[in-house]
C-alpha positions as CSV (number, residue, x, y, z in Angstrom):
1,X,-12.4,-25.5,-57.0
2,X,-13.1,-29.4,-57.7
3,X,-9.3,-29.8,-56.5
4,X,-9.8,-27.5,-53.3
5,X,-12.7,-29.5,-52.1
6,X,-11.1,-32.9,-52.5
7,X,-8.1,-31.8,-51.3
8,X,-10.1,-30.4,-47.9
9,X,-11.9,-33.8,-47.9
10,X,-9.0,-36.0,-48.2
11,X,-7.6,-34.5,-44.9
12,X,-10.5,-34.4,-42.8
13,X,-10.6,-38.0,-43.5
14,X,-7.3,-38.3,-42.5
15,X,-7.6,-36.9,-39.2
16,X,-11.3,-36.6,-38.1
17,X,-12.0,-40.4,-36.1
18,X,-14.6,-43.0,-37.9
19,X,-18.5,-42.6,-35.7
20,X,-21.5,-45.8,-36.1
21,X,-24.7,-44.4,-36.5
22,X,-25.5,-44.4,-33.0
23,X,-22.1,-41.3,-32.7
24,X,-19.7,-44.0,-30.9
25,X,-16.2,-44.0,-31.8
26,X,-16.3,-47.3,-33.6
27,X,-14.5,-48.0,-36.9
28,X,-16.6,-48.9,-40.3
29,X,-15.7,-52.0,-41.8
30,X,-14.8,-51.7,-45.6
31,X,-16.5,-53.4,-48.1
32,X,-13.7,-54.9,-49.7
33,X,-9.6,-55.1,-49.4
34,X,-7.5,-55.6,-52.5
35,X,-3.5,-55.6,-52.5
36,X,-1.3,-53.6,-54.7
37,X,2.4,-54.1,-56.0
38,X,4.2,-52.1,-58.9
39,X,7.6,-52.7,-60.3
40,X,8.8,-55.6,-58.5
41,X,11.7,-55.8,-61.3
42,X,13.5,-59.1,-60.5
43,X,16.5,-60.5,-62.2
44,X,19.3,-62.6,-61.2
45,X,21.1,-59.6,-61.4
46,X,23.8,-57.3,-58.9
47,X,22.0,-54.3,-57.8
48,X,22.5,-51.4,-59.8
49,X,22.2,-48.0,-58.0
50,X,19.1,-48.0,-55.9
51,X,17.2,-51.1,-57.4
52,X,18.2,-54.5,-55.7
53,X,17.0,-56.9,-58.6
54,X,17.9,-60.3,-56.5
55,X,16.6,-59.4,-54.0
56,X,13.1,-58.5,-55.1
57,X,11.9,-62.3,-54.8
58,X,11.8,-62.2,-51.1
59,X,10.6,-59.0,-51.3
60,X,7.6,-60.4,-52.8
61,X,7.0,-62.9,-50.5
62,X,7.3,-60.5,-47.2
63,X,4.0,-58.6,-49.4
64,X,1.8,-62.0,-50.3
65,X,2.2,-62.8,-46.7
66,X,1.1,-59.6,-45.6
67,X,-1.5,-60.0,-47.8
68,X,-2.6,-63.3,-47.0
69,X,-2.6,-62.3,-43.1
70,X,-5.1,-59.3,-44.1
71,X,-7.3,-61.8,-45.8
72,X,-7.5,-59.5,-49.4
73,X,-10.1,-60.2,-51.8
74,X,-8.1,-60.2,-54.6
75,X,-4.4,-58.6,-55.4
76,X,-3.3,-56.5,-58.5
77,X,0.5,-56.2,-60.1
78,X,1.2,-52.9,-61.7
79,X,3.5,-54.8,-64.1
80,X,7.5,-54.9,-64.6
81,X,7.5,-57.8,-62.7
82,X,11.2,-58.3,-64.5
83,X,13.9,-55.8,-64.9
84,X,14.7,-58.4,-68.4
85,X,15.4,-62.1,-69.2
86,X,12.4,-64.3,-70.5
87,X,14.2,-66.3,-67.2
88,X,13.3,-64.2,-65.0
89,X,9.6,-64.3,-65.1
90,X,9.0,-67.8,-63.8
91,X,10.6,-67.4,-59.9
92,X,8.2,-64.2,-59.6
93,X,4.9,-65.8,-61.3
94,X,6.1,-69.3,-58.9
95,X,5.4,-66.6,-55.1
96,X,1.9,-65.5,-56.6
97,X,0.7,-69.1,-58.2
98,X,1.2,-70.4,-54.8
99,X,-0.5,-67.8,-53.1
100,X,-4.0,-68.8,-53.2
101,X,-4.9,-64.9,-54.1
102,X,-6.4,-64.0,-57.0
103,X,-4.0,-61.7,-59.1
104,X,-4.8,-59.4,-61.8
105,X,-1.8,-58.6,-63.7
106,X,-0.7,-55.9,-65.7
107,X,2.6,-55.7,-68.6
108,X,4.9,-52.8,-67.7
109,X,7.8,-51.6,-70.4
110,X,10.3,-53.8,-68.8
111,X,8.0,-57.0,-69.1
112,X,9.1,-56.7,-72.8
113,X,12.6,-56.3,-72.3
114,X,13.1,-59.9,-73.5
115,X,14.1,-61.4,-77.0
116,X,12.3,-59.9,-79.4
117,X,10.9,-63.4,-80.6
118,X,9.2,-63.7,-77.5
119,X,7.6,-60.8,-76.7
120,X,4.1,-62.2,-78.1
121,X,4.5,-65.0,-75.6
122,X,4.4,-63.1,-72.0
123,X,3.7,-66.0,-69.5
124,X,1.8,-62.7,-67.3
125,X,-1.6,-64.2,-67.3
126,X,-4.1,-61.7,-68.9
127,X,-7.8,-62.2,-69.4
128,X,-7.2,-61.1,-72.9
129,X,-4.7,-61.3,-75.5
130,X,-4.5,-57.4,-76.3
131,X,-3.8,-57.3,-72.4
132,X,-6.7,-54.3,-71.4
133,X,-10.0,-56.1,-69.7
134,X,-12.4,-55.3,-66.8
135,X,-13.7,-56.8,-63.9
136,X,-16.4,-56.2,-61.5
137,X,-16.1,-56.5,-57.6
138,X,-19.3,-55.3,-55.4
139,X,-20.7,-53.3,-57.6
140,X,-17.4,-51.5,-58.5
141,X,-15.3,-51.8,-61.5
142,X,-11.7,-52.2,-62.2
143,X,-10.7,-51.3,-65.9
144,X,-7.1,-52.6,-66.7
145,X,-5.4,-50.4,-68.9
146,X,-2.5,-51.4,-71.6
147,X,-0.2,-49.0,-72.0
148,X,2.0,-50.4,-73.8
149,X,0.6,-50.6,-77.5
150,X,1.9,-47.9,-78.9
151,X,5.7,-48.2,-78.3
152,X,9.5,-48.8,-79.1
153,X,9.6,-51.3,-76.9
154,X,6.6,-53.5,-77.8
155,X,5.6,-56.5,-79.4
156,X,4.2,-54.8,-82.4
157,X,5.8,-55.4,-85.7
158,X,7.9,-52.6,-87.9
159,X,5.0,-50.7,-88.8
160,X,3.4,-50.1,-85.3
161,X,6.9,-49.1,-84.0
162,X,7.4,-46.7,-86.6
163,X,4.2,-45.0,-85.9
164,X,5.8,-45.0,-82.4
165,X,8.9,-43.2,-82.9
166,X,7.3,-40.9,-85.3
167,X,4.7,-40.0,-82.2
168,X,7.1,-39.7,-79.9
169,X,9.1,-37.4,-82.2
170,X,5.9,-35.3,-82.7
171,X,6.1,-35.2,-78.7
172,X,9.7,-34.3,-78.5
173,X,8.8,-31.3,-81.0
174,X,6.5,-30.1,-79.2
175,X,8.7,-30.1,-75.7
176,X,6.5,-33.0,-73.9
177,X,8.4,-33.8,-70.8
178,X,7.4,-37.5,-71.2
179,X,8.7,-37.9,-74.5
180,X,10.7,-41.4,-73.8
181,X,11.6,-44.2,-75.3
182,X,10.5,-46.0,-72.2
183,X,7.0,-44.9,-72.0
184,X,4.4,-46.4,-74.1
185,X,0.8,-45.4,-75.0
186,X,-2.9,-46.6,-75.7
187,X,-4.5,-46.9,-79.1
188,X,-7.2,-45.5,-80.4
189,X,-9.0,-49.0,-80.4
190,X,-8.3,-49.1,-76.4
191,X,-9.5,-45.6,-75.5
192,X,-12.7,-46.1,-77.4
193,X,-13.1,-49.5,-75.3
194,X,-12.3,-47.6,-72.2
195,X,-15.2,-44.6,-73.1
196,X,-17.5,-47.8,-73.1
197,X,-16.4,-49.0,-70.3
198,X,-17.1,-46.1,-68.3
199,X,-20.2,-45.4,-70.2
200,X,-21.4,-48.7,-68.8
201,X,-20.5,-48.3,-65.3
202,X,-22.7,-45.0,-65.4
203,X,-25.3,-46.7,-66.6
204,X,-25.2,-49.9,-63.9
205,X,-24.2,-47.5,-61.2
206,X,-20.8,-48.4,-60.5
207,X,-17.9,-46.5,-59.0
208,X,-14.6,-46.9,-61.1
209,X,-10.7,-47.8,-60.5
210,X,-8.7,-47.4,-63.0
211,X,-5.0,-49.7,-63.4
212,X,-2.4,-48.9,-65.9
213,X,1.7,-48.8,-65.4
214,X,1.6,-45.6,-66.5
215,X,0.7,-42.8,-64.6
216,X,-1.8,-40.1,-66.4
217,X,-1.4,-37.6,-63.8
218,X,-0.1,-34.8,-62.4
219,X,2.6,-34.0,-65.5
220,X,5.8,-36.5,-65.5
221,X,8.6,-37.6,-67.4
222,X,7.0,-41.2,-66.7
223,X,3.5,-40.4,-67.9
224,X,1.4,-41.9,-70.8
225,X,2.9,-41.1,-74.1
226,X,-1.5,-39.7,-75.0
227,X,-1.8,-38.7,-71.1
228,X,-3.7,-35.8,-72.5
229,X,-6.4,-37.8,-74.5
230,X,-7.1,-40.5,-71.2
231,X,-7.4,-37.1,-69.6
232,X,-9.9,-35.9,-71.6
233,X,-12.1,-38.7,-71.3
234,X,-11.7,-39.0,-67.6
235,X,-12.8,-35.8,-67.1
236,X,-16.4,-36.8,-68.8
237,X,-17.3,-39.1,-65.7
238,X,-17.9,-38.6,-62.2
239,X,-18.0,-41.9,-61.1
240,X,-14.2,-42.7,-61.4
241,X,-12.4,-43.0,-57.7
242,X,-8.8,-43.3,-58.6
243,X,-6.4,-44.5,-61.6
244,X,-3.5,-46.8,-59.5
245,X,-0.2,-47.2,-61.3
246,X,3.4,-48.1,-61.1
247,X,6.5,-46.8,-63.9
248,X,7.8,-44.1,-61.6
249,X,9.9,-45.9,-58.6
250,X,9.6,-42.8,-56.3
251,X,6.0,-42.7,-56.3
252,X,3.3,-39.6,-56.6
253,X,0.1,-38.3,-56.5
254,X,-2.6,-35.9,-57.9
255,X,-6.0,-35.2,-57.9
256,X,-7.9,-34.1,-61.2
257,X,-11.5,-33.4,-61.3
258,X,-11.8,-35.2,-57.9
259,X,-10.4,-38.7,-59.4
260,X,-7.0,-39.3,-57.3
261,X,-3.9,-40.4,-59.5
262,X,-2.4,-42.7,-56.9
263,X,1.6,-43.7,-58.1
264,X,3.3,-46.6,-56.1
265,X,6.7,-47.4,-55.1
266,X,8.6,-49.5,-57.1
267,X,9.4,-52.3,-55.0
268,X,12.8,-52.9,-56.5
269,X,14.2,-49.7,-55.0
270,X,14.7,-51.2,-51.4
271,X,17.2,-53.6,-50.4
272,X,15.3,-56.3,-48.0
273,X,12.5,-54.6,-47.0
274,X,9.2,-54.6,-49.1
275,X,7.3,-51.4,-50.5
276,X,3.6,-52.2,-51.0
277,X,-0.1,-51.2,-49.9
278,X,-2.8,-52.9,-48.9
279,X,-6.4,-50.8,-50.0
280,X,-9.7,-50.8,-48.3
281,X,-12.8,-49.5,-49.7
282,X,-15.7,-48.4,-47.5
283,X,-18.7,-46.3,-48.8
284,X,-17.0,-43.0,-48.7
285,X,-13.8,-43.4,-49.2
286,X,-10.6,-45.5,-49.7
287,X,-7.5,-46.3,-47.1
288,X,-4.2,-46.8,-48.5
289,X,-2.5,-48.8,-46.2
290,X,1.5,-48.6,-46.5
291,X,4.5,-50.5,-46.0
292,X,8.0,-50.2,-46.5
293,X,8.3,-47.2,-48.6
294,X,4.9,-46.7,-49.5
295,X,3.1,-44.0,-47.5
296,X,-0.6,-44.3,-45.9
297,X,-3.0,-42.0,-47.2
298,X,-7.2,-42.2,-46.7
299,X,-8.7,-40.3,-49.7
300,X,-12.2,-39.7,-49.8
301,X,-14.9,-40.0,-53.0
């Protein structure tokens, strides 16, 4: 019934006009506007089937321009901002450090596709070394999720990938359609910091979005190794808007227990032209403002 409703309330938002208080036809202005990328995958690399790797550079500059003419607050990278090469990270991380916005970045799986000596030393700026953290924007807050801890992939030593194969194999047993080598998963450490997390937003009265690569929801070969545990979790709070994410290029969405599981488009996937959205956040609901690939949608909370 919780899915029916938002459903029902996500289209009449869509096509019922915006009223002031005094019934004109005039448009609300949002509280706040915040950009959102995922999978911008560059490498001095041919393209390879749908993903143009070379080209993703000025790809990324059509979107910070766009950004920079709607005058965000702030802008958030979904992660895999390389397809691989330790090389590649610094022409990417060059377009946002001369942006002038404020990024938040997140690690995707093929952030780590480097040499194995490096992977401790990502040069994606993160607030923390263990790569989850928080922030608070007017009154709302923004939990970054790393989902890349428990892995193959990682930069965890032979004991922590062990306990990742023999998980995954645990997964594969029991026919879990995301069993890949590809997808990674949070520890126990980080969902007991994300309970807290949203424990304290209850408490200071703050609506929650949520950022991971990984998507949770609906069920996907790309999700969350433990997509089922965030789940449960999630599902305790009623004060959690959306969970944004990158990992699967061709983009989805959901809506469980009225949170909306909002999956961008991998921006590597188009040739020249960039796939991106720009968010704004009013007191009801959320407009997801796309380009390129990435659809529009206005969800309410």
């Amino acid at each position: 019934m919780k899915l029916l409703i938002s459903s029902i309330f996500a289209i009449i938002f869509f096509t019922m006009p915006e009223f002031d208080r005094n019934g004109g036809n005039q448009a609300q202005k949002p509280l706040f506007t915040f950009g959102v990328i995922a999978d911008v995958q560059y490498c001095d690399c041919e393209p390879y089937g749908s993903r143009f790797y070379r080209g993703s550079t000025l790809k990324l500059r059509d979107a910070i321009n766009s950004f920079k003419d709607d005058s965000v607050d702030f802008l958030i990278n979904l992660g895999d901002l390389i397809d691989r090469d330790f090389s590649s990270f610094k022409p990417v991380l060059d377009i946002f450090d001369s942006s002038g916005i404020k990024t938040w970045h997140l690690t995707g799986n093929h952030d780590y596709s480097v040499d194995t000596r490096l992977k401790k030393y990502l040069p994606v700026p993160m607030p923390l070394q263990n790569g989850y953290y928080s922030f608070i924007h007017k009154d709302f807050r923004f939990i970054a999720l790393n989902g890349n801890e428990l892995s193959t992939y990682g930069p965890g030593g032979r004991s922590q990938k062990k306990a990742a194969q023999k998980y995954l194999s645990s997964l594969r047993d029991s026919g879990s359609v995301n069993a890949m080598d590809w997808n990674g998963g949070i520890s126990r450490k980080q969902l007991g910091w994300l309970n807290g997390q949203l424990e304290e937003a209850i408490t200071k009265g703050e609506k929650v979005f949520i950022l991971c690569h990984f998507p949770v929801y609906p069920e996907n070969v790309h999700n969350l190794l433990n997509s089922n545990e965030v789940l449960e979790i999630l599902n305790k709070y009623d004060n959690i808007i959306a969970w944004f994410n990158g990992h699967n290029h061709s983009g989805n969405y959901g809506n469980f227990n009225m949170i909306h599981f909002v999956t961008l488009k991998g921006m590597v996937e188009t040739a020249t032209i960039a796939s991106f959205a720009l968010v704004e956040v009013y007191s009801n609901k959320i407009w997801i403002k796309g380009s390129g690939g990435e659809k529009s949608q206005i969800l309410a909370y």
